[in-house]
Backbone as a chain_set.jsonl record, in Angstrom:
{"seq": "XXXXXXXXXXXXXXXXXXXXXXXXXXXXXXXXXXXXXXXXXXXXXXXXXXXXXXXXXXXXXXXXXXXXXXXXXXXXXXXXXXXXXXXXX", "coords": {"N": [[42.928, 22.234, -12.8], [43.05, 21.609, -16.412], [40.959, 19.442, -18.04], [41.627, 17.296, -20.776], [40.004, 16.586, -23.47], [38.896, 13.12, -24.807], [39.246, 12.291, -28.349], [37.481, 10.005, -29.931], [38.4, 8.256, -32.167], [38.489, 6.111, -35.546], [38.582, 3.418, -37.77], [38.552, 3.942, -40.89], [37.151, 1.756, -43.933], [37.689, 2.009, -46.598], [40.183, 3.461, -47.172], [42.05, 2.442, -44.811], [43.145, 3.809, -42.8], [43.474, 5.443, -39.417], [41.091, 7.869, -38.677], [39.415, 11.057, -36.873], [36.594, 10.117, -35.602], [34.432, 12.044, -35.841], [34.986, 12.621, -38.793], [34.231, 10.872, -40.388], [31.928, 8.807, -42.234], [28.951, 6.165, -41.505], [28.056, 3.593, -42.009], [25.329, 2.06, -41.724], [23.996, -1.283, -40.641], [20.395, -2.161, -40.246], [18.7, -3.618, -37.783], [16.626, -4.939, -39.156], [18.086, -5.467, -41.682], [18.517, -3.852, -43.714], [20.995, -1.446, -45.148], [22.322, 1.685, -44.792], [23.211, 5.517, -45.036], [24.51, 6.77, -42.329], [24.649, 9.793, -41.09], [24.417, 10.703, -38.432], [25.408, 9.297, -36.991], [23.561, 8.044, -34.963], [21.66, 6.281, -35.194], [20.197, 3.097, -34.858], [21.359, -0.092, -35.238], [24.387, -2.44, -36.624], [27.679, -0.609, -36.757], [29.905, 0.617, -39.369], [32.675, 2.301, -40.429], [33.315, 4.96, -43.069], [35.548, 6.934, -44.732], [34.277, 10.288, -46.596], [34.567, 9.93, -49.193], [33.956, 9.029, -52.88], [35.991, 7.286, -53.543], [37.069, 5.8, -51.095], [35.375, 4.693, -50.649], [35.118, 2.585, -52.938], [37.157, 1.337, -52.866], [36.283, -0.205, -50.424], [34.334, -1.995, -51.516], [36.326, -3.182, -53.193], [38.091, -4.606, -51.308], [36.568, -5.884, -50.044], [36.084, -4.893, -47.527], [33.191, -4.009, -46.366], [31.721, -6.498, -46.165], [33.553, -8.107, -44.588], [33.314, -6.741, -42.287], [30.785, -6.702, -41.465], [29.853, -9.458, -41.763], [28.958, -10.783, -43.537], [27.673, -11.572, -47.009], [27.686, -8.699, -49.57], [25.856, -6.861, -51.829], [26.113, -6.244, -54.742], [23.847, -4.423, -55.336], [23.273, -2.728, -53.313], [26.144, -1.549, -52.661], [26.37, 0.515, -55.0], [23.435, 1.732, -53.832], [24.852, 2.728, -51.79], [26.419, 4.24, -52.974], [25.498, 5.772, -54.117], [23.806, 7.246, -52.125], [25.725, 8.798, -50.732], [26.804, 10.536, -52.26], [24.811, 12.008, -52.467], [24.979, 13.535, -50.81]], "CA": [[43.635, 21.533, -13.855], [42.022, 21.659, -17.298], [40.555, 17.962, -18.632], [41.441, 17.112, -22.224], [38.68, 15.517, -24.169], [39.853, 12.317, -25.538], [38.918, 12.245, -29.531], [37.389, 8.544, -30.689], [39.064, 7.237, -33.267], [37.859, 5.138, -36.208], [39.849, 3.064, -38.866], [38.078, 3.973, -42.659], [37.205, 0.422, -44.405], [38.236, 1.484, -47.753], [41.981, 3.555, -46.793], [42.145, 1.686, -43.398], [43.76, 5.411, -41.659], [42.256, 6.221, -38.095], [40.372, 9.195, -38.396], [38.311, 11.417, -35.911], [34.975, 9.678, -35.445], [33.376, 13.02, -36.721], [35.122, 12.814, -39.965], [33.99, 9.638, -41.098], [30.464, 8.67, -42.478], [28.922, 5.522, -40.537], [27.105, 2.408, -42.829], [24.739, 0.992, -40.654], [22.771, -2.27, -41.001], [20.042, -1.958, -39.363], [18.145, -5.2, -37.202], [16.073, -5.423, -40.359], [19.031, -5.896, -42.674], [18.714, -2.527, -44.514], [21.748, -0.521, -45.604], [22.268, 2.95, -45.166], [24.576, 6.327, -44.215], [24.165, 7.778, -40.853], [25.574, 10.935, -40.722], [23.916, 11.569, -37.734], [25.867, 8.641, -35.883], [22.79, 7.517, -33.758], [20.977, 5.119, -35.561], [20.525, 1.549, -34.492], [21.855, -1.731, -35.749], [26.072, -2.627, -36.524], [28.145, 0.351, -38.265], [31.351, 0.888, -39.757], [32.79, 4.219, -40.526], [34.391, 4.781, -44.248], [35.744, 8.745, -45.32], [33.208, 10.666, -47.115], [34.795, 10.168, -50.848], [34.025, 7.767, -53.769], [37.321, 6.404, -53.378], [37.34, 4.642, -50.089], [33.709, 3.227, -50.832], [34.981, 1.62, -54.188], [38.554, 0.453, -52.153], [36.124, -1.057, -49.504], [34.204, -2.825, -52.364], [37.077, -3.951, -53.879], [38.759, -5.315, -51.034], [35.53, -6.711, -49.37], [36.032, -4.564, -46.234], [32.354, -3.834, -45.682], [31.702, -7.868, -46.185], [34.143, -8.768, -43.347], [32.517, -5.865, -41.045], [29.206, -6.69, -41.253], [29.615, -10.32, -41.4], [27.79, -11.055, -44.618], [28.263, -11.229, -48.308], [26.827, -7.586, -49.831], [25.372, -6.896, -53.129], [26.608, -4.74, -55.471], [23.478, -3.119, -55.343], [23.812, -2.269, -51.932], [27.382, -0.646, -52.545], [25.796, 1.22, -55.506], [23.017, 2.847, -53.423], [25.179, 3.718, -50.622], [27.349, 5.29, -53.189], [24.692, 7.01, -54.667], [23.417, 8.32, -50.688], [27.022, 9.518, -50.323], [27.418, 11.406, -53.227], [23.827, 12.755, -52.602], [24.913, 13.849, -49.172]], "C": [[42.642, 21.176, -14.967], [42.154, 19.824, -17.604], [40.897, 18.2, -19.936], [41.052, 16.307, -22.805], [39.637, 14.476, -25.087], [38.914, 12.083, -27.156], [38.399, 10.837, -30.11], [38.176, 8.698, -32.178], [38.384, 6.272, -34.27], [38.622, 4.917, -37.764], [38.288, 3.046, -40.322], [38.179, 2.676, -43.09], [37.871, 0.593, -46.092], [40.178, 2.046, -47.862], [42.5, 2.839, -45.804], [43.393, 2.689, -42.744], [42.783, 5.722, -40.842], [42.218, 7.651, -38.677], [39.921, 9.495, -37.088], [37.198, 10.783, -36.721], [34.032, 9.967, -36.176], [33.506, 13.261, -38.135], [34.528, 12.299, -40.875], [32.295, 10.079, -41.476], [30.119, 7.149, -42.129], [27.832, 4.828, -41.633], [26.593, 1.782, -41.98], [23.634, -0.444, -41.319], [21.938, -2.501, -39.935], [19.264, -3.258, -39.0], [17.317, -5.854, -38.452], [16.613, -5.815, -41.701], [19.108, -4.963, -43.487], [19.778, -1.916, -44.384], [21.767, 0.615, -45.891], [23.055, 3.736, -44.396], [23.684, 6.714, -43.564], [25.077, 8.396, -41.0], [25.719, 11.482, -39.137], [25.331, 10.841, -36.467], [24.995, 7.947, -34.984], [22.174, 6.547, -34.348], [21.206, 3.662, -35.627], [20.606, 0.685, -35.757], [23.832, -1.341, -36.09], [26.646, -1.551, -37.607], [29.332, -0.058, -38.334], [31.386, 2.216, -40.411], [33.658, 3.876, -42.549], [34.31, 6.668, -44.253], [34.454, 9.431, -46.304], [33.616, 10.994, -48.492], [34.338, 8.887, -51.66], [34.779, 6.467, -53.206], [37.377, 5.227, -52.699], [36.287, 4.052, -50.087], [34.323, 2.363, -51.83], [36.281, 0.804, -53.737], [37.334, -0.754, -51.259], [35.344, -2.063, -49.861], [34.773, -4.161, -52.944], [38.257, -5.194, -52.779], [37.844, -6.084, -49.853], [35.237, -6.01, -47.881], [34.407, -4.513, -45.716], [31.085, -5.523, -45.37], [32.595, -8.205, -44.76], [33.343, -7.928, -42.333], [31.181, -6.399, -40.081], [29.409, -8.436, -41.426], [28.866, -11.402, -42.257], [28.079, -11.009, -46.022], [27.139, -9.651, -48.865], [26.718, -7.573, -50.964], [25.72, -6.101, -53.524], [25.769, -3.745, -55.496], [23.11, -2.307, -54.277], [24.838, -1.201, -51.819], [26.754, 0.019, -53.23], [24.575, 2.318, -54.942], [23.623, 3.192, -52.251], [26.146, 4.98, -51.241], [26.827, 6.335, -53.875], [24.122, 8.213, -53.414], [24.553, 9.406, -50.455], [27.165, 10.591, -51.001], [26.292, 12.294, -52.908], [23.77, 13.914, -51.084], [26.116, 15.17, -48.865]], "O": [[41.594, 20.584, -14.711], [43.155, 19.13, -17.429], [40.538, 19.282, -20.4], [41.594, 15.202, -22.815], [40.628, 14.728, -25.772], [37.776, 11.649, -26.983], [39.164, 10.494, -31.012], [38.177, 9.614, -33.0], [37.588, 5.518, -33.711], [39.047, 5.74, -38.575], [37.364, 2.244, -40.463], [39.241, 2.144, -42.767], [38.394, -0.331, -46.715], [41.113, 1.415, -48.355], [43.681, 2.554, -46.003], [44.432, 2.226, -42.272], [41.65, 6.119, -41.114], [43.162, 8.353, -39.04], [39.915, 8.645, -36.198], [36.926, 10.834, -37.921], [33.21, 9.317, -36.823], [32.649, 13.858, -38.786], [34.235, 12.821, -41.951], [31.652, 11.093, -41.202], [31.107, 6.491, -42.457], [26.873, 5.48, -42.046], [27.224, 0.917, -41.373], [22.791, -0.432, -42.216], [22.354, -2.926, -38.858], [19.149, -4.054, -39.932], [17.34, -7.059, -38.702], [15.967, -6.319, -42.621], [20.013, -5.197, -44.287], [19.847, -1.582, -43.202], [21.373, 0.968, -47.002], [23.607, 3.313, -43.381], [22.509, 6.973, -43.824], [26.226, 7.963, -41.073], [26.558, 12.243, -38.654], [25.942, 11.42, -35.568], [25.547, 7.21, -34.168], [22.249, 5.589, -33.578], [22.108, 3.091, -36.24], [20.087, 0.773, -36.87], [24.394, -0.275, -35.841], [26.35, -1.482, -38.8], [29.85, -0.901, -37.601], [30.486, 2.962, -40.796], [34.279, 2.911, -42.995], [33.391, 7.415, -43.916], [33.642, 8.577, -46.659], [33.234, 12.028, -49.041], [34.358, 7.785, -51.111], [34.491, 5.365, -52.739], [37.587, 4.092, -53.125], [36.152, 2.939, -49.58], [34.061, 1.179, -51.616], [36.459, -0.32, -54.207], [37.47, -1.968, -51.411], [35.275, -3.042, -49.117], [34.366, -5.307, -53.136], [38.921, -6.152, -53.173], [38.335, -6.744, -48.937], [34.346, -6.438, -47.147], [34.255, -4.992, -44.592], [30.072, -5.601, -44.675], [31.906, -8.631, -43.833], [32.686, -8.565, -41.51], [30.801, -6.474, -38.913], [28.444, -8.744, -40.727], [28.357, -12.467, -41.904], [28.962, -10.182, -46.248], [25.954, -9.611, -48.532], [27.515, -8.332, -51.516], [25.778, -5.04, -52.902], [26.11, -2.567, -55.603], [22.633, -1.187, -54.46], [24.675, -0.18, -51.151], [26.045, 0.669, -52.463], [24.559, 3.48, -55.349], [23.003, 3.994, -51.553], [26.532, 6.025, -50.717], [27.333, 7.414, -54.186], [24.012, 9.434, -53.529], [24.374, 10.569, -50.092], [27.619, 11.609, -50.478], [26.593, 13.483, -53.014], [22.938, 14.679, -50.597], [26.277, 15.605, -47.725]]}, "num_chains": 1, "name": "protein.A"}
């Protein structure tokens, strides 16, 4: 009897639609308080996943999502270079 792999799931902070896991792109802060994309998925400290467009970065801006996530107020220039990593990515 074949096994069928179960797919993780992960809700986007700026559309808030589950995706696959692998779709997403993963903002981590890492123990040192630095901001940045993991594509890879492995890198330590707390992530959240957002889609890999403008869009849902400047939704999750605008509606504070990556502020409630992480637990913290974020700087604009924080959002600005993650949206510059993204685009560069």
């Amino acid at each position: 009897m074949a096994v069928t792999k179960k797919i993780p799931a992960r809700l986007c902070l700026g559309c808030q639609q589950q995706h696959p896991k692998k779709e997403l792109v993963r903002i981590v802060r890492s123990p040192e308080g630095e901001f940045s994309v993991d594509l890879t998925g492995k890198k330590a400290g707390r992530g959240a996943y957002i889609c890999n467009n403008k869009e849902c970065l400047e939704k999750a801006f605008k509606s504070h999502g990556l502020d409630r996530s992480f637990k913290s107020k974020i700087d604009k220039a924080v959002y600005d270079e993650l949206l510059q990593q993204l685009l560069s990515e």
